[in-house]
N, C-alpha and C positions, 0 to 999 in steps of 0.2 A: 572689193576683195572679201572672201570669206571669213567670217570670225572662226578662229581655234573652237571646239564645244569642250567647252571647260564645266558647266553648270552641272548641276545632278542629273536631272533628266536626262542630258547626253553621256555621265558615265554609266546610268542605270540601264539605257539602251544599250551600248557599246558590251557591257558586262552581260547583257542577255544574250546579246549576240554570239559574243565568244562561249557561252556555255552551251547555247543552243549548238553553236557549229560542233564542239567537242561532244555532243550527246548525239546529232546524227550521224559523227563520221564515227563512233564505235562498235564492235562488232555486234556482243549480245551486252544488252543493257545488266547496268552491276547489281549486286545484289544489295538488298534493306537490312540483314541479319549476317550473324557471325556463318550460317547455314542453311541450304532450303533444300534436304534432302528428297530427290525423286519420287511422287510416289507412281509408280508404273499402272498401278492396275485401277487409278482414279477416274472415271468418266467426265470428271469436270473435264471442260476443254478453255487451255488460258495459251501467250504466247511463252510456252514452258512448260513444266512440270509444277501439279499443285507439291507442294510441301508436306511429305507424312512426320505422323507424330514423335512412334518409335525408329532410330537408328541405332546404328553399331558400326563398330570399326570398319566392319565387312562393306560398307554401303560405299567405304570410300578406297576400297583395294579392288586391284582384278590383276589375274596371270596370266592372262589369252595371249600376251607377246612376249612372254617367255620363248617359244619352240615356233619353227617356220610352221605357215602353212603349209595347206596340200596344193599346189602349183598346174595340176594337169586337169586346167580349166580351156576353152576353147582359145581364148588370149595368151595361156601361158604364165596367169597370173594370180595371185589373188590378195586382197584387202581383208584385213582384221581390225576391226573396228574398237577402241578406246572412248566410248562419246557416254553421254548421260546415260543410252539405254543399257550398255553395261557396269556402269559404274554409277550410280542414280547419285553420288556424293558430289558428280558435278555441275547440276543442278544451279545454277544462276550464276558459275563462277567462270565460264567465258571460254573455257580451255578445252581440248581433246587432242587426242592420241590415237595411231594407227601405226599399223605395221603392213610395211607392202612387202612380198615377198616375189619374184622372177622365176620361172626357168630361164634356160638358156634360152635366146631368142625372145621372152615375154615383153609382154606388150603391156602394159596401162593404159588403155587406149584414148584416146581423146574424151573430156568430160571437165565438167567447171563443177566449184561448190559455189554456191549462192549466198552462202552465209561465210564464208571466210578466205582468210588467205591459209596457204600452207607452207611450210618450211620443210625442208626433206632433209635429213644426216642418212649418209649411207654407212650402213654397216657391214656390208661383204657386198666386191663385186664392180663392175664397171657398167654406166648408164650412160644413155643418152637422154637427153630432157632438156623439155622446151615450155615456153608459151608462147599465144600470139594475143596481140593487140585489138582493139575496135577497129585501130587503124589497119588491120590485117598486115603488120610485121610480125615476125617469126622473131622468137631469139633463143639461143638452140646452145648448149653446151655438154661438151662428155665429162662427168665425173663419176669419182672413185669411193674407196673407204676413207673417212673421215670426212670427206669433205659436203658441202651443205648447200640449196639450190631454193629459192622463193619462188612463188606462185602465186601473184597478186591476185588477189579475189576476186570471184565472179569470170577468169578471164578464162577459155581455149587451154587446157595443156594436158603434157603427157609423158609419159617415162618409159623405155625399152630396154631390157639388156642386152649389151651387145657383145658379150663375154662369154666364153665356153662355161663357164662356171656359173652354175646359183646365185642368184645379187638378193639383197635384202635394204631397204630403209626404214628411219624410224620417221614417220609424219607429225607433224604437230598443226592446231590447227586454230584459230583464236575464235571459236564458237564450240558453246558444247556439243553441238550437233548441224556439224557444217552444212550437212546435203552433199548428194554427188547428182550429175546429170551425167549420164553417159553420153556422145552426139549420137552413136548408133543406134543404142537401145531408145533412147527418148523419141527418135524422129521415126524406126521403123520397127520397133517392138509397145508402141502407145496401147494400150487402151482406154476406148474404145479407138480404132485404126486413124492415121492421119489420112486423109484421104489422099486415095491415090492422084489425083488430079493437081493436089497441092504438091506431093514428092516426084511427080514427073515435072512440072515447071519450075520446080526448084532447081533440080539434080539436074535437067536436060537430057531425063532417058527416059526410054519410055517404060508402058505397062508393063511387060513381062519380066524388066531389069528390077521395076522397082517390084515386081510382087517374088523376085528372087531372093532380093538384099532382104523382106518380112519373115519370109520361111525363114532363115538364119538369126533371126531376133525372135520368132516365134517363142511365148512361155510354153517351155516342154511340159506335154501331159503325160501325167501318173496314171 
């Protein structure tokens, strides 16, 4: 029978262990200082933002989700973004902020952040909203004002309103800069193109469907 590991060696392991597991299951790694304000226009490239010298109040306030967006996008929707590149104050401190806004009928369409989970509080309006699993389960719920919806990271989701009225939520998200992947834009708006050969054995259609579903991801030129 196995002895207990009582000795140091097995608490100094055990104790690595647990700090190792809590260092890779969190979002963005913590910060070393009281502050590491964004500096944006730095060319170093680190994973983050170098840290500028001078700040001010300003570095760590924004009013972008005060007032809706413009909504009369081809989805019906639009995202205003709260993360480090507008607010450079949050800068190594893990957290962001977004504001989705609806028309009637919009759509959030299907899309993962790769760096976070997200929380949704609705502010005006009635939703539908889902994710799905690896295991390709759905789980799918209608809510309202006040009420609050998770989206574990990395995974398939998305938000419709299904209400005659304007719907709005406020996002939170536990990275300064979560990422979004849209699945439409990523798979048939790429550059350079995914090949067609790869999105007809995907999808199970052929050429002309998948060179149809590119033209509507296509980046519009000016």
């Amino acid at each position: 029978m196995d002895k207990p590991c009582s000795s140091f060696p097995c608490f100094s392991l055990s104790l690595f262990l647990s700090l190792f597991t809590t260092t890779v299951l969190a979002a963005d790694p913590d910060l070393l200082q009281d502050v590491c304000v964004a500096d944006l226009n730095s060319n170093l490239k680190v994973n983050g933002f170098p840290c500028k010298a001078d700040i001010t109040a300003d570095d760590f306030f924004f009013k972008g989700l005060a007032n809706p967006g413009a909504t009369n996008t081809s989805m019906g929707s639009v995202v205003t973004g709260a993360n480090v590149e507008k607010i450079p104050g949050l800068n190594t401190l893990g957290v962001s902020l977004a504001r989705i806004d609806y028309a009637p009928d919009g759509l959030n369409p299907p899309h993962t952040h790769p760096r976070a989970t997200e929380v949704i509080f609705v502010l005006e309006g009635e939703l539908k909203v889902g994710f799905i699993t690896t295991s390709n389960k759905l789980f799918t719920k209608n809510i309202t004002k006040g009420e609050v919806f998770v989206f574990p990271r990395g995974l398939v989701h998305f938000q419709k309103n299904n209400g005659a009225e304007p719907a709005a939520v406020i996002a939170a998200f536990n990275s300064q800069l979560p990422g979004t992947q849209s699945i439409g834009t990523t798979l048939f708006g790429a550059s350079p193109e995914v090949p067609d050969s790869v999105l007809t054995k995907a999808f199970q259609v052929g050429t002309k469907e998948v060179d149809k579903i590119k033209s509507r991801f296509a980046p519009k030129k000016i």
